[in-house]
N, CA, C and O of each residue as an XYZ file, in Angstrom:
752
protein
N     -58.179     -1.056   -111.272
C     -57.856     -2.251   -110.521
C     -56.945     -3.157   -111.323
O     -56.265     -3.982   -110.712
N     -56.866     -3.058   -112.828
C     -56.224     -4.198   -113.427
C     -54.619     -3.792   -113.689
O     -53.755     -4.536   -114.154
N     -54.430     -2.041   -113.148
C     -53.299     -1.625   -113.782
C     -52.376     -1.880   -112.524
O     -51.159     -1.962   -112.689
N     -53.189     -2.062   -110.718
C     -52.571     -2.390   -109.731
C     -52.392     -3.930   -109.716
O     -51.514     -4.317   -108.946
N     -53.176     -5.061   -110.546
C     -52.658     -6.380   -109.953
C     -51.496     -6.555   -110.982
O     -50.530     -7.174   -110.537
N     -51.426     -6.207   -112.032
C     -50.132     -6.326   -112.905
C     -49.081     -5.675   -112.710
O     -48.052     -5.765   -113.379
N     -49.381     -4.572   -111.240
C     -48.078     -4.262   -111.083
C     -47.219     -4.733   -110.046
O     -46.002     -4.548   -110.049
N     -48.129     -5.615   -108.762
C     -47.695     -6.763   -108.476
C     -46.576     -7.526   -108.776
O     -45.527     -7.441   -108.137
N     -46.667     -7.912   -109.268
C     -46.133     -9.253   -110.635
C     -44.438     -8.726   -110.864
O     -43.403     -9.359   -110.650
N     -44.646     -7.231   -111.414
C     -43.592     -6.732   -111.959
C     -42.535     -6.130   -110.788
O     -41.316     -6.260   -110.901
N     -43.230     -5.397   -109.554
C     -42.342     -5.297   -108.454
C     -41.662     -6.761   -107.544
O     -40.651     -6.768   -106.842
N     -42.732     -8.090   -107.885
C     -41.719     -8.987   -106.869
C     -40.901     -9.780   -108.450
O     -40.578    -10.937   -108.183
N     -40.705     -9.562   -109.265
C     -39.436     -9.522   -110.333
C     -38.577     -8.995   -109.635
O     -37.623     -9.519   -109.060
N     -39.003     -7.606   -109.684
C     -37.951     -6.403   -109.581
C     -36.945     -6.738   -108.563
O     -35.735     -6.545   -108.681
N     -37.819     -7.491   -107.092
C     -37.007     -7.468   -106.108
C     -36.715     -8.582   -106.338
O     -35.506     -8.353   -106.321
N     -36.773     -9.786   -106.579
C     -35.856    -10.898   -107.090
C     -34.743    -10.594   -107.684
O     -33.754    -10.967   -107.053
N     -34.466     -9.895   -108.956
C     -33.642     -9.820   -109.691
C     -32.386     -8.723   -108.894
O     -31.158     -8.785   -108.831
N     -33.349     -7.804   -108.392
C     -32.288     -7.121   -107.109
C     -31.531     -7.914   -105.972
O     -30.471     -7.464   -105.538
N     -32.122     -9.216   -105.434
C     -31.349    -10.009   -104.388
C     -30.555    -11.274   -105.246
O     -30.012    -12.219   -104.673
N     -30.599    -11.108   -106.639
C     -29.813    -12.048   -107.209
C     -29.114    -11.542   -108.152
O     -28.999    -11.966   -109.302
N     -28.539    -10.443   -107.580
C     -27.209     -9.630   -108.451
C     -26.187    -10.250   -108.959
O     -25.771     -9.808   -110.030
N     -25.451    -11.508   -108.317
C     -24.188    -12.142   -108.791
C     -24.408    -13.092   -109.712
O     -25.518    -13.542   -109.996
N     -23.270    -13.447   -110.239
C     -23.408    -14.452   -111.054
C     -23.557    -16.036   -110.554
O     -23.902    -17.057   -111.148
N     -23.207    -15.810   -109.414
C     -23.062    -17.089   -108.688
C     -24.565    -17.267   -107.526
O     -25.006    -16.432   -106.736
N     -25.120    -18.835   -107.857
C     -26.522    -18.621   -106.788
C     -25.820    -18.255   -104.851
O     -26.453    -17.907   -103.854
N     -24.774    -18.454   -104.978
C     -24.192    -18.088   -103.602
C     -24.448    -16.967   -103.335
O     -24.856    -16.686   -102.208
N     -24.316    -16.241   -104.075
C     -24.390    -14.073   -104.107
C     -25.441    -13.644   -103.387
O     -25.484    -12.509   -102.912
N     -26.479    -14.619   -103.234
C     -27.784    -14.240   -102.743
C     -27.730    -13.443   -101.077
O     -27.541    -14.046   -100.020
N     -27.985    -11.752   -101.262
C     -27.976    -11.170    -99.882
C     -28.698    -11.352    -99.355
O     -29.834    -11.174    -99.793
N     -28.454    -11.852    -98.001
C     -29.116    -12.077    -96.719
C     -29.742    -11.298    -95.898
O     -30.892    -11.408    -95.472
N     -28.433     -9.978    -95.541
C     -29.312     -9.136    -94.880
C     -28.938     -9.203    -93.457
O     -28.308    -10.177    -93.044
N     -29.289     -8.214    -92.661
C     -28.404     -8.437    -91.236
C     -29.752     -9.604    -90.223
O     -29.586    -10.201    -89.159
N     -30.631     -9.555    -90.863
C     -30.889    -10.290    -89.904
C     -31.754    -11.338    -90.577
O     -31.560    -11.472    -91.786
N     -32.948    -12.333    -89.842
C     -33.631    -13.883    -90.181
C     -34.284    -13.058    -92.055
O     -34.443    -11.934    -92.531
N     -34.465    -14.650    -92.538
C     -34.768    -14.015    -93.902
C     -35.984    -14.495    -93.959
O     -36.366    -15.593    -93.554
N     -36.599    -13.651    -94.473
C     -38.535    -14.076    -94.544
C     -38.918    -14.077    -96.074
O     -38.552    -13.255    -96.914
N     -39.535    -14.909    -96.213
C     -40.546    -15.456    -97.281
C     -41.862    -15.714    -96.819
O     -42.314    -16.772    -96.380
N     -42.466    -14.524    -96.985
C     -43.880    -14.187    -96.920
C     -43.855    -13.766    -95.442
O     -43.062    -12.924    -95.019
N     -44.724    -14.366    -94.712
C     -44.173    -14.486    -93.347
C     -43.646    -15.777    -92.346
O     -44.034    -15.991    -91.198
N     -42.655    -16.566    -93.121
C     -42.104    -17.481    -92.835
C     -40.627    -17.423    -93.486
O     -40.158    -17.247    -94.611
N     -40.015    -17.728    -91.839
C     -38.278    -17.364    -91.928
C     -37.837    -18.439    -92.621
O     -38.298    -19.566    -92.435
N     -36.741    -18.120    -93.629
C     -35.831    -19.378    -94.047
C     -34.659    -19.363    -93.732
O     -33.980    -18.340    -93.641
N     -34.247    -20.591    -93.511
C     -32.780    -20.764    -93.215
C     -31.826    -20.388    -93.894
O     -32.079    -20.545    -95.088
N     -30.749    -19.925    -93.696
C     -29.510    -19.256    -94.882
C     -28.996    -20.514    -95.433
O     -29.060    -21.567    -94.799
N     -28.467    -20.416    -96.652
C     -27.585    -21.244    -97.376
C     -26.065    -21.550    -97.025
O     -25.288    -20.834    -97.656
N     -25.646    -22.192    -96.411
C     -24.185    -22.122    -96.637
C     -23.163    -23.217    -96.907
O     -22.047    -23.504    -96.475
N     -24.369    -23.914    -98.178
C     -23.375    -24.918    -99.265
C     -22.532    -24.255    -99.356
O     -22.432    -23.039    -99.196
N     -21.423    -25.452    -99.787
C     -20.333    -24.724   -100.248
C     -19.104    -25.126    -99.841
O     -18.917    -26.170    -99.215
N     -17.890    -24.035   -100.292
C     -16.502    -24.309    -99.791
C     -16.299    -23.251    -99.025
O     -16.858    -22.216    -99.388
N     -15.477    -23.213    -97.803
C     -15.366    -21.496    -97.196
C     -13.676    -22.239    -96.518
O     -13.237    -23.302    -96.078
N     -13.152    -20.619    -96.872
C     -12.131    -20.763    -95.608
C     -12.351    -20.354    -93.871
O     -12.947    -19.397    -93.377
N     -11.767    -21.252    -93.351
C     -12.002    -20.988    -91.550
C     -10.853    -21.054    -90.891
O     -10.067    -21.997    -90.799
N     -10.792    -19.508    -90.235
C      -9.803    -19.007    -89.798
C     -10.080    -19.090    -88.018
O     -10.874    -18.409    -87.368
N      -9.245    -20.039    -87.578
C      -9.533    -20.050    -85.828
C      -8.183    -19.229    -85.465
O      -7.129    -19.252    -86.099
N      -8.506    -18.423    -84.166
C      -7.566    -17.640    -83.678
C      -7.959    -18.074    -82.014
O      -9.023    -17.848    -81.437
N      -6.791    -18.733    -81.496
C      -6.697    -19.258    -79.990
C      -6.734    -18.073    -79.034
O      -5.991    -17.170    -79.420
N      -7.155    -17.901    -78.297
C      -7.396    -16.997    -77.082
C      -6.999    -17.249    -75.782
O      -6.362    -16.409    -75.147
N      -7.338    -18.408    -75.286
C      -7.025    -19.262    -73.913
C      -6.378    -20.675    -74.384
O      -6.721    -21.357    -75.349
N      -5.470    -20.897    -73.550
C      -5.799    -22.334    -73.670
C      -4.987    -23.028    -72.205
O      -4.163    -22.413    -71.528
N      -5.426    -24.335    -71.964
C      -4.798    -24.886    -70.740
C      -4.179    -26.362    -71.049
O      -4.172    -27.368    -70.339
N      -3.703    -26.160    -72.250
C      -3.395    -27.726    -73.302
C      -1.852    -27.713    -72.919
O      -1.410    -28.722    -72.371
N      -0.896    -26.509    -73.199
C       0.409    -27.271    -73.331
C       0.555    -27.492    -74.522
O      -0.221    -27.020    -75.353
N       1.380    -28.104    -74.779
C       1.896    -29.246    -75.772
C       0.832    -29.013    -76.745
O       0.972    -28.374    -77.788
N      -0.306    -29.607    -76.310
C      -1.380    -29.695    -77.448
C      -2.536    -28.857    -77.757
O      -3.724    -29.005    -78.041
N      -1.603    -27.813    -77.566
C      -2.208    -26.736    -77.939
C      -2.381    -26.678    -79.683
O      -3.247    -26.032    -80.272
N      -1.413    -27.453    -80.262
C      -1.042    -27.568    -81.937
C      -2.349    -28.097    -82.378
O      -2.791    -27.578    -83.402
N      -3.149    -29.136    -81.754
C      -4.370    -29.709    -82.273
C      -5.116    -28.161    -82.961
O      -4.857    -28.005    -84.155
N      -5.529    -27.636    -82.654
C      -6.435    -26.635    -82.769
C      -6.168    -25.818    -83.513
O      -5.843    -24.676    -83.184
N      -6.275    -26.354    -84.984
C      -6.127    -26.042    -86.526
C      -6.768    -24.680    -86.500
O      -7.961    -24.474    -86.273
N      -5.343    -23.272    -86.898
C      -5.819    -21.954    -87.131
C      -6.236    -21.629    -88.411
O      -6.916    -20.604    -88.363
N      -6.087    -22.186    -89.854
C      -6.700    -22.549    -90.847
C      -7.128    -23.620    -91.812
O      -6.539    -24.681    -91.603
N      -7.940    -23.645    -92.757
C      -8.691    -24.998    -93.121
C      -9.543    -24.599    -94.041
O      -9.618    -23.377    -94.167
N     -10.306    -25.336    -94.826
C     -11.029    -25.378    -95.989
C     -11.945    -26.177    -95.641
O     -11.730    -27.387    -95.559
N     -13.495    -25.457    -95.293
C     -14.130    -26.019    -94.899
C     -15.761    -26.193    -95.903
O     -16.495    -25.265    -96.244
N     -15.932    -27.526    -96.154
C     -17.005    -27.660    -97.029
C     -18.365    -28.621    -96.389
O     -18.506    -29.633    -95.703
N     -19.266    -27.570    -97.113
C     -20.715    -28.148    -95.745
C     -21.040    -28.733    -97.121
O     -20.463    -28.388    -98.152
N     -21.891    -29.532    -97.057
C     -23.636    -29.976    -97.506
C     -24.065    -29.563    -96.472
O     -23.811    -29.668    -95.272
N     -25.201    -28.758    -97.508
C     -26.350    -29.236    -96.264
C     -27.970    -29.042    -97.027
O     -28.367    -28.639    -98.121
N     -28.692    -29.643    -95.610
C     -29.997    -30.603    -96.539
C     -31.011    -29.787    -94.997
O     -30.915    -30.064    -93.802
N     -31.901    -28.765    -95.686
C     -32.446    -27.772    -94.855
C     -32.160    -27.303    -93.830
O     -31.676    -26.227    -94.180
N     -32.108    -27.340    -92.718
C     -30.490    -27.022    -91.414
C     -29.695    -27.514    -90.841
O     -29.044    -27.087    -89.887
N     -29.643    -28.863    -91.572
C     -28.692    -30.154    -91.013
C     -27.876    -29.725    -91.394
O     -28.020    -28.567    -91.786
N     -26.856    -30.201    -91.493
C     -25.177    -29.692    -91.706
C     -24.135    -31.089    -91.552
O     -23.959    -31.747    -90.527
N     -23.627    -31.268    -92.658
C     -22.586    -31.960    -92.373
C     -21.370    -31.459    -93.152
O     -21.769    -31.021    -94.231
N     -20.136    -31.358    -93.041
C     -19.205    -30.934    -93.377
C     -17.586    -31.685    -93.086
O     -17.227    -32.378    -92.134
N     -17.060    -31.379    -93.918
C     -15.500    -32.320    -94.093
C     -14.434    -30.529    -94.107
O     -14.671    -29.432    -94.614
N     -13.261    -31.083    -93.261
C     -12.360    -29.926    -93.136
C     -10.816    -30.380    -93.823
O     -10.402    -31.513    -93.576
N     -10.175    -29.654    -94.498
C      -9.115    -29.814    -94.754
C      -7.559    -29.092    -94.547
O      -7.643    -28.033    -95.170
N      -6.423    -29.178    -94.055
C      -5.807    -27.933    -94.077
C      -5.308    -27.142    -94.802
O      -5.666    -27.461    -95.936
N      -4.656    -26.242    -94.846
C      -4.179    -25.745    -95.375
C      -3.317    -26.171    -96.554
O      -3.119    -25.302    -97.402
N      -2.766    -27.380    -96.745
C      -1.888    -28.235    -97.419
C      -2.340    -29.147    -98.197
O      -1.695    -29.734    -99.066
N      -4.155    -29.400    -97.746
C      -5.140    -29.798    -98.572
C      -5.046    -31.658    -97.726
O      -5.741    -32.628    -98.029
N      -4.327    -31.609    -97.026
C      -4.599    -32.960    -95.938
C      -6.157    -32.724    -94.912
O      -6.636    -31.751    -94.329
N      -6.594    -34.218    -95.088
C      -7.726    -33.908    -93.761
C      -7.654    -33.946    -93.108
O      -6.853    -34.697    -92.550
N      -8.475    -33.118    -92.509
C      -9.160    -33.142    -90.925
C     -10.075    -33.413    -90.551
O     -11.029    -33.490    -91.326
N     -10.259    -33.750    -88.890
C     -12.044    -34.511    -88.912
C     -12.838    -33.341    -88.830
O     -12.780    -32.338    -88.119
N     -13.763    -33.801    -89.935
C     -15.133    -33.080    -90.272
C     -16.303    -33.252    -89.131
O     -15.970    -33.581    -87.992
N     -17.725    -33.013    -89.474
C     -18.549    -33.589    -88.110
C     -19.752    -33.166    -89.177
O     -19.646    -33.080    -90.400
N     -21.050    -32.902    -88.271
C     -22.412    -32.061    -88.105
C     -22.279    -31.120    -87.169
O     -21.485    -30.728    -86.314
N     -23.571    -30.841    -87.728
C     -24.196    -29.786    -87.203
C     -25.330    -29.053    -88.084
O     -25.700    -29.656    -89.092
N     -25.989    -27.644    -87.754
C     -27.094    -27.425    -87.976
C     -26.590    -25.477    -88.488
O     -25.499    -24.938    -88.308
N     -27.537    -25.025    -88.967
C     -28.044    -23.487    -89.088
C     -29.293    -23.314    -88.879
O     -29.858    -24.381    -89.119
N     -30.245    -22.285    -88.459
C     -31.383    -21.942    -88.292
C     -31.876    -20.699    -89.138
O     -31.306    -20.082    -90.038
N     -33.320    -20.504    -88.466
C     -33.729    -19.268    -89.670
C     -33.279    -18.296    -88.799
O     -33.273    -17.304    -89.527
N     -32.871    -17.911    -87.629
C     -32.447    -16.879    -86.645
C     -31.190    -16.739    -87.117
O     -30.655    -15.774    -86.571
N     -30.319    -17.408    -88.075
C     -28.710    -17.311    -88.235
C     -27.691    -17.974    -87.345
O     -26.471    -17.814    -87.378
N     -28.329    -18.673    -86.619
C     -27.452    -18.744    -85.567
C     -26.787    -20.577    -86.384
O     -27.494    -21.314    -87.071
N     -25.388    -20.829    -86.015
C     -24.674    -21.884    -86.995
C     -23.497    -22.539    -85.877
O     -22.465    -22.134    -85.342
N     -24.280    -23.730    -85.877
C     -22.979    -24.458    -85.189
C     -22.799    -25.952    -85.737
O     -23.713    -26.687    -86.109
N     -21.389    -26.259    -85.709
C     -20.646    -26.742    -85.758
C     -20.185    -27.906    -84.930
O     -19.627    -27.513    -83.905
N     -20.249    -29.480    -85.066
C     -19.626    -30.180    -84.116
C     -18.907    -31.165    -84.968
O     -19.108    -31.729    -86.044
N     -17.559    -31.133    -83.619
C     -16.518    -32.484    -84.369
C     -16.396    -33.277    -82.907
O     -16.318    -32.620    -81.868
N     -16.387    -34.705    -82.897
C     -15.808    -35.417    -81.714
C     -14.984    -36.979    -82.842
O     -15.399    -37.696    -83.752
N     -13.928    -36.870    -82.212
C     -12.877    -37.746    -82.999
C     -12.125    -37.644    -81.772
O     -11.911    -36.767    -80.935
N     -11.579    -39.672    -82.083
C     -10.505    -39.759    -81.013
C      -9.657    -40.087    -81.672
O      -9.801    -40.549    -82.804
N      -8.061    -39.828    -80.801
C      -6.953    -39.763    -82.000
C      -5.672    -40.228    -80.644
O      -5.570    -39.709    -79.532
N      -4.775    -41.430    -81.279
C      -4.285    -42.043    -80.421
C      -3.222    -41.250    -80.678
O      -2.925    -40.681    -81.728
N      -2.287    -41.269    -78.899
C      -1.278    -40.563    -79.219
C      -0.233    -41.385    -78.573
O       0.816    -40.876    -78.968
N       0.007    -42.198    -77.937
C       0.415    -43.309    -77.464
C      -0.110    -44.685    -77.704
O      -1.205    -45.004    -78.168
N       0.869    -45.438    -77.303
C       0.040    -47.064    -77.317
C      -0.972    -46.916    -75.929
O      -2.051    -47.505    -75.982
N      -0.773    -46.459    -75.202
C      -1.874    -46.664    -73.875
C      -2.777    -44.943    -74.029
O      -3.875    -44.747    -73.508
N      -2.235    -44.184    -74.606
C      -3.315    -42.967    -73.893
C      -3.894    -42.676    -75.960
O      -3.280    -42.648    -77.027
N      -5.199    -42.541    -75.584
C      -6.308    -42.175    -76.997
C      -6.905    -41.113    -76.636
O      -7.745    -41.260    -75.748
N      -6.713    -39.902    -77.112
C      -7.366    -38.593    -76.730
C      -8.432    -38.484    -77.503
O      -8.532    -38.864    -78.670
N      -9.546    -37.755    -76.584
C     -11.131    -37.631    -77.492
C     -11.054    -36.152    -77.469
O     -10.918    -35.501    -76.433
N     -11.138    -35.693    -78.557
C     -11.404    -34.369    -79.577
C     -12.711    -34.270    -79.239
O     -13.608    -35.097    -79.399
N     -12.753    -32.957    -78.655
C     -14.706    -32.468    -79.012
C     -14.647    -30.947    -79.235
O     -14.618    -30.186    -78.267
N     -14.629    -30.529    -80.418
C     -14.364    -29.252    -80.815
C     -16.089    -28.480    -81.528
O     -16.899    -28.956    -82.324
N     -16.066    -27.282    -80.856
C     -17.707    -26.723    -81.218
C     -17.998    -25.040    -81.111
O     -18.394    -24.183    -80.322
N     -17.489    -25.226    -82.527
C     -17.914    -23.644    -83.230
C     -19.437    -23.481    -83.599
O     -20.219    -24.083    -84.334
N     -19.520    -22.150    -82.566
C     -20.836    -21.162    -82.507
C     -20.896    -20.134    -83.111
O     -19.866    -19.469    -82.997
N     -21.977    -19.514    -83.968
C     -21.426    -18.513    -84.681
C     -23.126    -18.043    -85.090
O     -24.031    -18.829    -84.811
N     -23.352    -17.051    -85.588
C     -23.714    -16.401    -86.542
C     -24.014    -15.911    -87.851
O     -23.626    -14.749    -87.731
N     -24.526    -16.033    -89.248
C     -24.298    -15.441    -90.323
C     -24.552    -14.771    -90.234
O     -25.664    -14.571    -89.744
N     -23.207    -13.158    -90.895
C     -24.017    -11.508    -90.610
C     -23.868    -11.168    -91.950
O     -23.953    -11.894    -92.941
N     -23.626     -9.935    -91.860
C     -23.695     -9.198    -93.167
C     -22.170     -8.559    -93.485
O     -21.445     -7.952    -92.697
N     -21.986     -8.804    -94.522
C     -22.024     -9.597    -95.589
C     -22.283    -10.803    -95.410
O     -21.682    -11.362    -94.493
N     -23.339    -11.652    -96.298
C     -23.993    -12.949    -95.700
C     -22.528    -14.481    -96.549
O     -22.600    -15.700    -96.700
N     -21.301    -13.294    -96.895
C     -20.616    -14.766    -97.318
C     -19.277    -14.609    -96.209
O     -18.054    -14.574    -96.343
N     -20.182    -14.541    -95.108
C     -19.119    -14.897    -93.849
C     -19.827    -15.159    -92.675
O     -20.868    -14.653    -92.254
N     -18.904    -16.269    -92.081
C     -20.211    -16.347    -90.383
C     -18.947    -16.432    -89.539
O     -17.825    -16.781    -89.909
N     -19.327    -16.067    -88.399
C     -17.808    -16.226    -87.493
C     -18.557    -16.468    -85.561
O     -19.688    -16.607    -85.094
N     -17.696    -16.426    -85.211
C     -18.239    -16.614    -83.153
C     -17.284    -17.417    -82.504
O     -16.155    -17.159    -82.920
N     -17.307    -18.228    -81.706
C     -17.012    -18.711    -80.928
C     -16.427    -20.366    -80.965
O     -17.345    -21.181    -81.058
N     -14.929    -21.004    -80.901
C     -14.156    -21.911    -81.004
C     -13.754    -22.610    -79.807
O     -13.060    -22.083    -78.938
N     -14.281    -24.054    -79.749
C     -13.830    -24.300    -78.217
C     -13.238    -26.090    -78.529
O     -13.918    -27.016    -78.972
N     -12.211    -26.106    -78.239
C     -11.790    -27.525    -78.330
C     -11.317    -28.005    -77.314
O     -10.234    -27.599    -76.892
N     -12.144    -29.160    -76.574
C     -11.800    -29.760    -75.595
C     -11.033    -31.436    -75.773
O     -11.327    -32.471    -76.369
N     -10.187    -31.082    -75.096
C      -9.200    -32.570    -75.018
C      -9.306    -33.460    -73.631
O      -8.967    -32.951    -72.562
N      -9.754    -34.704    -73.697
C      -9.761    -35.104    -72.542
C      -9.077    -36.912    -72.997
O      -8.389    -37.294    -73.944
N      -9.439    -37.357    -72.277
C      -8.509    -38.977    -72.249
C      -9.918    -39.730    -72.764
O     -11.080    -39.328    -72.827
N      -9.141    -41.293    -73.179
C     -10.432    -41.999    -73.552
C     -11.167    -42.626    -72.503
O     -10.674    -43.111    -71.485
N     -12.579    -42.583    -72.860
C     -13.606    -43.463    -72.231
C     -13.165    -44.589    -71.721
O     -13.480    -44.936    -70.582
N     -12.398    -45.286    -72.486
C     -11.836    -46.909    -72.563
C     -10.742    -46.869    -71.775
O      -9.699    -46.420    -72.250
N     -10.789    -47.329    -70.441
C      -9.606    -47.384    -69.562
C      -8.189    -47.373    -69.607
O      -7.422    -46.516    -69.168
N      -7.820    -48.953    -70.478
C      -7.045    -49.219    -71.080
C      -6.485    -48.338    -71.962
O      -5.357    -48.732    -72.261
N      -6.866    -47.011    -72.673
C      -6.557    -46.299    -73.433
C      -6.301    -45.106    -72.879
O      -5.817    -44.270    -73.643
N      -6.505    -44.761    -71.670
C      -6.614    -43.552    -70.533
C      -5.567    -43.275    -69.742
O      -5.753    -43.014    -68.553
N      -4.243    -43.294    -70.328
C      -2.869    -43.575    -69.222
C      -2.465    -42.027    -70.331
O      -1.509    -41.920    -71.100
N      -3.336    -41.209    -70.109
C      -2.752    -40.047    -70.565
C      -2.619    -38.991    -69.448
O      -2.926    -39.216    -68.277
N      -2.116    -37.773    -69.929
C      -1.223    -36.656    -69.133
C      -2.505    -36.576    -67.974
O      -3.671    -36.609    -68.366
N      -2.302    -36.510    -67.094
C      -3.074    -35.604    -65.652
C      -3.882    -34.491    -65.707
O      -4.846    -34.266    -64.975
N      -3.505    -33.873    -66.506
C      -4.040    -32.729    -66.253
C      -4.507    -32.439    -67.496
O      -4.383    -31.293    -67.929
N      -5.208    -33.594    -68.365
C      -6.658    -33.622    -69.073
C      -8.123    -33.920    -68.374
O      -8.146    -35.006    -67.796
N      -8.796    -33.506    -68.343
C      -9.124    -32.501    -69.654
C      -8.649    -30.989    -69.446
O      -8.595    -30.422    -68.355
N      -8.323    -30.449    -70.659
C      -8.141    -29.132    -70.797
C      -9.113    -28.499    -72.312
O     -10.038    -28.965    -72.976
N      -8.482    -27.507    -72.350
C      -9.507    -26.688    -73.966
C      -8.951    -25.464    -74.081
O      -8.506    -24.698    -73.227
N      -9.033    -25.389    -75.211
C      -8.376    -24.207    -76.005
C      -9.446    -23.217    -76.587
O     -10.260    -23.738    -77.350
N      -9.553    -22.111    -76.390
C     -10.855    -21.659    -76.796
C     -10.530    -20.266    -77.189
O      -9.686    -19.567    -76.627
N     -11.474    -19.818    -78.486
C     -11.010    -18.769    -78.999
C     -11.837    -18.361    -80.211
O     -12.522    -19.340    -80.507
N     -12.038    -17.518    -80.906
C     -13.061    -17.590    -82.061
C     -12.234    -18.100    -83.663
O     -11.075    -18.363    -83.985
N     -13.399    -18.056    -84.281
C     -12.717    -17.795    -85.710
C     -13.561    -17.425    -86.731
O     -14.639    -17.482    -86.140
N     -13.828    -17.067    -87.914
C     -14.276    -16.778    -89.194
C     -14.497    -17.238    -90.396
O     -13.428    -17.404    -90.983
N     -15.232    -17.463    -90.901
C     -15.411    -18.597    -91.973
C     -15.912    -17.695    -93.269
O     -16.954    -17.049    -93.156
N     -15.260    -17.666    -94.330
C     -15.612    -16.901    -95.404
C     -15.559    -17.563    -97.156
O     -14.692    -17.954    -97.938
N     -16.740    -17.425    -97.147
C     -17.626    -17.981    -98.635
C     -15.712    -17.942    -99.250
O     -14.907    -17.075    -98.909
N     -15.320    -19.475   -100.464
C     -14.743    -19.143   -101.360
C     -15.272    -18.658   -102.541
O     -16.450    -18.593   -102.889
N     -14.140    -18.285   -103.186
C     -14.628    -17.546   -104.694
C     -14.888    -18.848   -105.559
O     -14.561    -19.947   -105.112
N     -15.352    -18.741   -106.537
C     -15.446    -19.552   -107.929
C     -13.836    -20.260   -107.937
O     -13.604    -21.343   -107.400
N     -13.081    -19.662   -108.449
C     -12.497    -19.435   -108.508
C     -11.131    -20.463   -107.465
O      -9.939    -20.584   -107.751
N     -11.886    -21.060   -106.247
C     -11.385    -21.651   -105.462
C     -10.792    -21.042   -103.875
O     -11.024    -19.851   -103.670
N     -10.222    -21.635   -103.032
C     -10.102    -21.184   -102.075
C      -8.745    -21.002   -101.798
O      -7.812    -21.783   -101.984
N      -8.750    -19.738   -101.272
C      -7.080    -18.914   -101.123
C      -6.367    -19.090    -99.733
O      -6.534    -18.360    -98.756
N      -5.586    -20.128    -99.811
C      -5.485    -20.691    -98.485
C      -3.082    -21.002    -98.900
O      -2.387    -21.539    -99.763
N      -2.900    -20.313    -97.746
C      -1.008    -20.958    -97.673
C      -0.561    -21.863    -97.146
O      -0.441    -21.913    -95.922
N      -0.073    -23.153    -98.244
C       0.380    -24.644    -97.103
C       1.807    -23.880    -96.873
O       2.531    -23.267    -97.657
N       1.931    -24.205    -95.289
C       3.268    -24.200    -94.826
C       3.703    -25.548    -94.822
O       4.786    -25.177    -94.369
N       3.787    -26.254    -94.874
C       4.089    -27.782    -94.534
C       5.366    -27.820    -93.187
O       5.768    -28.897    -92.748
């Protein structure tokens, strides 16, 4: 009996030191699906810096179709599945960041709402909301991109195009940076 509880001990080492192969605490594999500790799921990690790659699919914008940033540098905190995060582009200028959440199921979304004047009379409200997944490899999550443009709340600010609201919708991919930093091309 004493040669089985000490060996206990030495197999959940074993498998620790096996799910923390990298040098970096990021490295930690996930696995294709919810991650359990004991029998209670934990939420994935995805502090950090990642690049996010949106690729447009539809859109009924026109003109402003340009809003709907195809790459960016995107960095979360986050504080158990809350999520808040700041975006930057490619050129290292910002963009509006937001909240949002992850779960122990993997499932990860994303919200931005920012209004952004584009005239003296018309103020467009931004509501952009990436759905996604963490899979395997667990230093990437990707799904579903939807940015809707509509006019402002505020009357006076609402003398924009007719045929808002529209949305641009399309997925994209978000992938862990290296140490090393994030590999991203300003076109300016």
């Amino acid at each position: 009996m004493h040669a089985r509880s000490s060996a206990v001990p030495a197999l959940a080492f074993s498998l620790l030191f096996l799910a923390c192969n990298g040098d970096d605490a990021d490295d930690v594999t996930l696995g294709p699906g919810p991650i359990l500790a004991g029998s209670t799921m934990v939420t994935p990690s995805l502090q950090g810096s990642w690049v996010i790659t949106s690729t447009p699919a539809a859109s009924g914008c026109g003109a402003l179709n340009v809003l709907f940033a195809t790459e960016a540098v995107l960095t979360i905190t986050q504080a158990g599945n809350t999520i808040e995060f700041a975006l930057t582009d490619a050129c290292g200028r910002p963009i509006p960041g937001g909240e949002g959440h992850v779960d122990a199921a993997r499932i990860v979304e994303l919200d931005t709402e920012v209004d952004r004047g584009l005239t003296a009379t018309c103020t467009l409200k931004l509501e952009q909301v990436r759905i996604g997944s963490v899979g395997s490899p667990p230093d990437v999550f990707s799904g579903t991109d939807v940015l809707t443009i509509s006019g402002s709340d505020d009357p006076a600010d609402d003398d924009c195009d007719p045929s808002l609201p529209c949305s641009v919708s399309g997925t994209f991919t978000a992938t862990r940076c290296l140490r090393s930093g994030c590999s991203v091309t300003c076109t300016p």
